[in-house]
C-alpha positions as CSV (number, residue, x, y, z in Angstrom):
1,X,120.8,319.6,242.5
2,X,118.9,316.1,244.0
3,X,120.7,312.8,242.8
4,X,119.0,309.8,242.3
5,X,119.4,306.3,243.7
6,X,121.4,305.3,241.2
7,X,123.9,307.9,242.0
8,X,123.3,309.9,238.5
9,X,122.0,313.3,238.0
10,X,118.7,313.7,236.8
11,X,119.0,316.3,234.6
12,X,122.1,315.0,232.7
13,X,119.6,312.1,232.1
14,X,116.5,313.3,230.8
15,X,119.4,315.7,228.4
16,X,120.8,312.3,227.4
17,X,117.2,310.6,226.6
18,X,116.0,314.1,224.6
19,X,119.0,313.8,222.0
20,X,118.7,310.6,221.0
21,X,115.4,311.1,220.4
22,X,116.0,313.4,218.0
23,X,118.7,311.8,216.4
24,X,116.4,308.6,215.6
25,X,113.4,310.7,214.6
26,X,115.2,311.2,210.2
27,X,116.5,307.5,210.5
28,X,112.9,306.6,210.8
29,X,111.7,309.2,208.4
30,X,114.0,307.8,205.8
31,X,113.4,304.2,206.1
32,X,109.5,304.9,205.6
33,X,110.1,306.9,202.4
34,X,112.7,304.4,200.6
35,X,111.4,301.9,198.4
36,X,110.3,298.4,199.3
37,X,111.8,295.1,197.8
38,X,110.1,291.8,197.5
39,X,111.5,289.1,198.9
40,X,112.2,287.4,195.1
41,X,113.7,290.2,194.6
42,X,116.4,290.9,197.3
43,X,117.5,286.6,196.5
44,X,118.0,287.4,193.3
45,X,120.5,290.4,194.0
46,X,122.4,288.2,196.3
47,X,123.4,285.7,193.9
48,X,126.4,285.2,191.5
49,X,126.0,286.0,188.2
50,X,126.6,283.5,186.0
51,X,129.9,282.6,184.4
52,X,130.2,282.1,180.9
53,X,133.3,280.1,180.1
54,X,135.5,281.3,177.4
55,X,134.8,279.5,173.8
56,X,138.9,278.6,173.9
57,X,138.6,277.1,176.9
58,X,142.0,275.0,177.5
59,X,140.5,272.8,180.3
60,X,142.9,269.5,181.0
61,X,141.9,266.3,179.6
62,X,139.3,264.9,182.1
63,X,138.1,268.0,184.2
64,X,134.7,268.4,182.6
65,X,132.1,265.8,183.2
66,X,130.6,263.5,179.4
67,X,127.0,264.2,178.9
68,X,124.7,261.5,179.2
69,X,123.5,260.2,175.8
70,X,119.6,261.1,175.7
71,X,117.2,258.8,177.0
72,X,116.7,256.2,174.5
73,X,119.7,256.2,173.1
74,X,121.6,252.9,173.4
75,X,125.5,253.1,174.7
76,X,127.9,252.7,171.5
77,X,129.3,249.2,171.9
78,X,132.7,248.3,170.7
79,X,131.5,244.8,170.1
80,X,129.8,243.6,167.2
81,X,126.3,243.0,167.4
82,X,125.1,239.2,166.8
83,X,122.3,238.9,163.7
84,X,119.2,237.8,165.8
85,X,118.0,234.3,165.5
86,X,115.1,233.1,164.2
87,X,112.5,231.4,166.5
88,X,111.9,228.3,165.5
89,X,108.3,227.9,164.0
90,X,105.9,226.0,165.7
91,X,104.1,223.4,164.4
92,X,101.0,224.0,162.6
93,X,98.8,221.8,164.3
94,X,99.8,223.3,168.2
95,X,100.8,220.3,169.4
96,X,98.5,216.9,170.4
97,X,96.8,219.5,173.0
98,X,95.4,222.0,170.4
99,X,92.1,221.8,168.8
100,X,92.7,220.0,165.5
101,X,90.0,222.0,163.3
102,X,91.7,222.1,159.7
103,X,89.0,223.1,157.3
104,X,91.0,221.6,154.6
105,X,90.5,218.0,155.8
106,X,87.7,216.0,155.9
107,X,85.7,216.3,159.3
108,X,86.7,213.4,161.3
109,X,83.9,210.6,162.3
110,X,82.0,211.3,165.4
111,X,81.5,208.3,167.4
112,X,79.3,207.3,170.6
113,X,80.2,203.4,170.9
114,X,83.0,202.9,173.1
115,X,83.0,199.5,172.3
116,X,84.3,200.4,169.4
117,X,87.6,201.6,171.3
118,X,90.8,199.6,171.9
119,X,90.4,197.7,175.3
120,X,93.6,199.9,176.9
121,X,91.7,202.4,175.9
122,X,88.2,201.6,176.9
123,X,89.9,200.1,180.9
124,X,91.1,204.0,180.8
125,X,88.5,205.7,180.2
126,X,86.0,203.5,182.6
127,X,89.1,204.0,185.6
128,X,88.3,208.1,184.9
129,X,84.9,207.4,185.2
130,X,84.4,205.3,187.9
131,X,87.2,207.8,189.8
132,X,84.9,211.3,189.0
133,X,81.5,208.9,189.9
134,X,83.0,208.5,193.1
135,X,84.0,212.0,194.1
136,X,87.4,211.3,195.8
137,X,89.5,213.2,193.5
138,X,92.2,211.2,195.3
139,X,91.5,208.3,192.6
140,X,92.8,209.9,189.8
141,X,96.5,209.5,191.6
142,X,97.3,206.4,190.2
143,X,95.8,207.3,186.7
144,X,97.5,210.4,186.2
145,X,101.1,208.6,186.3
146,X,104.1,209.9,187.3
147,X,107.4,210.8,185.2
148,X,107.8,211.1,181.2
149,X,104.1,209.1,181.3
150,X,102.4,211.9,183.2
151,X,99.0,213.5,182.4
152,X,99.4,216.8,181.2
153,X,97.0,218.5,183.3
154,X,98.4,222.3,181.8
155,X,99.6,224.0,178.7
156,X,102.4,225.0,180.3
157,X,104.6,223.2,183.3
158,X,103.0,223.5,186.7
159,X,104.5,223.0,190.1
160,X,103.9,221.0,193.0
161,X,101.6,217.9,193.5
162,X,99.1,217.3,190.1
163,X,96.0,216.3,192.3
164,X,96.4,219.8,194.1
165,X,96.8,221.3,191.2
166,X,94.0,219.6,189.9
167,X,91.6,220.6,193.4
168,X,93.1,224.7,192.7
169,X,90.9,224.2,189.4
170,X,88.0,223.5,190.8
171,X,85.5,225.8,192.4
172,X,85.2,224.3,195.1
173,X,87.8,222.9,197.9
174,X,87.4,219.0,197.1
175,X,88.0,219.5,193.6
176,X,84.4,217.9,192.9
177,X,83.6,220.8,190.0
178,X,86.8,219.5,188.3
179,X,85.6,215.9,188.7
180,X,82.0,216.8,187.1
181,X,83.9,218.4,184.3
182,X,86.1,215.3,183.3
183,X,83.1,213.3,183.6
184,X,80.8,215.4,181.3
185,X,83.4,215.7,178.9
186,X,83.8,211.6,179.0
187,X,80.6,211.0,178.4
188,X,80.4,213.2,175.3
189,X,80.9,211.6,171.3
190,X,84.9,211.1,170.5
191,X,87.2,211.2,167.8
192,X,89.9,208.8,166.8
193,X,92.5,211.2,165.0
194,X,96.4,210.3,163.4
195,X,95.7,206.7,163.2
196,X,98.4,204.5,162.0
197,X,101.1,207.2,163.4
198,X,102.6,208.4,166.6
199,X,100.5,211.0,167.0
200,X,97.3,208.6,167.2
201,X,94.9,209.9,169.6
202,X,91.3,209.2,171.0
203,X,89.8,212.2,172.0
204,X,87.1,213.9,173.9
205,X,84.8,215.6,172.9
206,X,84.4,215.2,169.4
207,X,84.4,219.4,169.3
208,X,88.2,219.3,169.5
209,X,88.3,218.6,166.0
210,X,85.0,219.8,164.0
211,X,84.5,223.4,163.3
212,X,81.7,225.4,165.3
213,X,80.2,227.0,162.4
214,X,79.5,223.4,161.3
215,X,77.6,221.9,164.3
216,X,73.8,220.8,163.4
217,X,71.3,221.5,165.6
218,X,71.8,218.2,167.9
219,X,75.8,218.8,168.4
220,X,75.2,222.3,169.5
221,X,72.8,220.7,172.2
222,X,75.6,218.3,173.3
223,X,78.3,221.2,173.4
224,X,75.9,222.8,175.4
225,X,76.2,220.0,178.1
226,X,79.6,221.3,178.9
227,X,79.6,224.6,177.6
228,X,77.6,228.1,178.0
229,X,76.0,229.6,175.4
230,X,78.6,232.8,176.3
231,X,81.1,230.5,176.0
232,X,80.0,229.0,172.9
233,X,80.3,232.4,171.4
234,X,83.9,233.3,172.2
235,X,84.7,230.2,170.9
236,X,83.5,230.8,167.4
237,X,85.5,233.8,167.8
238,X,88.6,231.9,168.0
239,X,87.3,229.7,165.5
240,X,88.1,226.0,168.0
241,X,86.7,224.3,170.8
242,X,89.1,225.8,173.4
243,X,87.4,224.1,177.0
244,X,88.4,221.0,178.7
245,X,89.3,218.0,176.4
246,X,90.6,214.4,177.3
247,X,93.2,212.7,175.2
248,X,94.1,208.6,175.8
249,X,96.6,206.8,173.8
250,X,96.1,203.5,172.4
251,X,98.2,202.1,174.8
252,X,95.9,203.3,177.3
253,X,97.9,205.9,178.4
254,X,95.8,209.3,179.4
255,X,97.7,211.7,177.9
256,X,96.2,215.2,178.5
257,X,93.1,216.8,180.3
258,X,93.7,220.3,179.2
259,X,92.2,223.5,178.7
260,X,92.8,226.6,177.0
261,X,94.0,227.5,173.2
């Protein structure tokens, strides 16, 4: 009998290899010929089934978890709910601001001849002038007043400096488009509205307070000075003169350059 290196006998070792041979030879028969299982399927062997609690469940007082009420249902409030105010109602003219078209009044008198205006008035108006003609919108400063006597430049509050707000108007950086726009509008016919009260006004343009529908041929020409024709046509939409207008006191006071409904 030869030995190898290792010491072993070959024969014994080529005996040992042959058996287990044939002892793997019907494992691998049998694994070839037993059904296969999908993955989905051999996950959902593996887990739990599901426990069904008992209908006379005697749980402790706090063990289980409250549903949520379902979405959109508000929380049940031991507290008595308050009746809802009423909002105040505003008044029906919108303020000094708004257009004054009332097509139960008489349309108010349109009038060119600013000599015809109070001399408060009149210095005011020439001061917005003179301050648009010169192109500094830096002028209007002084005019615009600071305080409870300030210019309403908005319909509602703004921050910050006036003049800047004034400039963030315009098209371009200098504010110069805003300037051409309060001096267009100045030059336009006006109204003198409220008189005798102390809501009396002088107003520009005259549009603020006639209805659209009712301009002759020469007022739609003026309205046009200031206006687009695409403009004109929203605003008959919303039945008012809606662009930039001027209000002064007869104090002299300017009281608004506004626009918007």
């Amino acid at each position: 009998m030869s030995f190898s290196m290792s010491g072993k006998p070959r024969g014994l070792v080529l005996r040992i290899s042959f058996a287990a041979c044939c002892a793997a030879i019907p494992l691998v028969v049998c694994l070839a010929i037993s059904p296969a299982y999908a993955l989905s399927e051999i996950k959902r062997e593996e887990l739990p089934p599901t426990v069904t609690p008992p209908a006379d469940d005697m749980s402790p007082p706090g063990s289980t978890v409250p549903m949520p009420n379902p979405v959109g249902t508000p929380p049940p409030s031991s507290q008595p709910t308050a009746p809802a105010e009423a909002e105040p109602d505003s008044p029906a003219d919108g303020g000094v601001t708004r257009p004054r078209v009332d097509p139960d009044t008489p349309v108010p008198e349109v009038i060119y001849d600013l000599g015809k205006l109070p001399e408060p008035v009149r210095r005011m108006h020439d001061l917005i002038v003179e301050a648009c003609k010169g192109g500094d919108i830096e002028k209007l400063r002084p005019l615009i007043g600071t305080g409870d006597n300030t210019t309403q430049l908005s319909l509602t509050d703004i921050d910050g400096d006036a003049v800047a707000f004034l400039k963030g108007l315009s098209g371009d950086p200098d504010g110069q488009e805003i300037l051409a726009i309060l001096e267009e509008v100045l030059d336009a016919g006006y109204v003198h509205l409220d008189a005798g009260t102390p809501q009396e006004l002088y107003v520009w343009p005259y549009f603020f307070a006639l209805p659209l529908d009712k301009l002759d041929a020469k007022q739609r020409v003026e309205l046009f000075k200031i206006v687009t024709a695409g403009d004109f046509d929203d605003m008959k939409q919303f039945g008012a003169y809606i662009f930039y207008r001027v209000g002064i006191t007869p104090s002299g006071q300017w009281s608004f350059f506004v626009a918007g409904d």
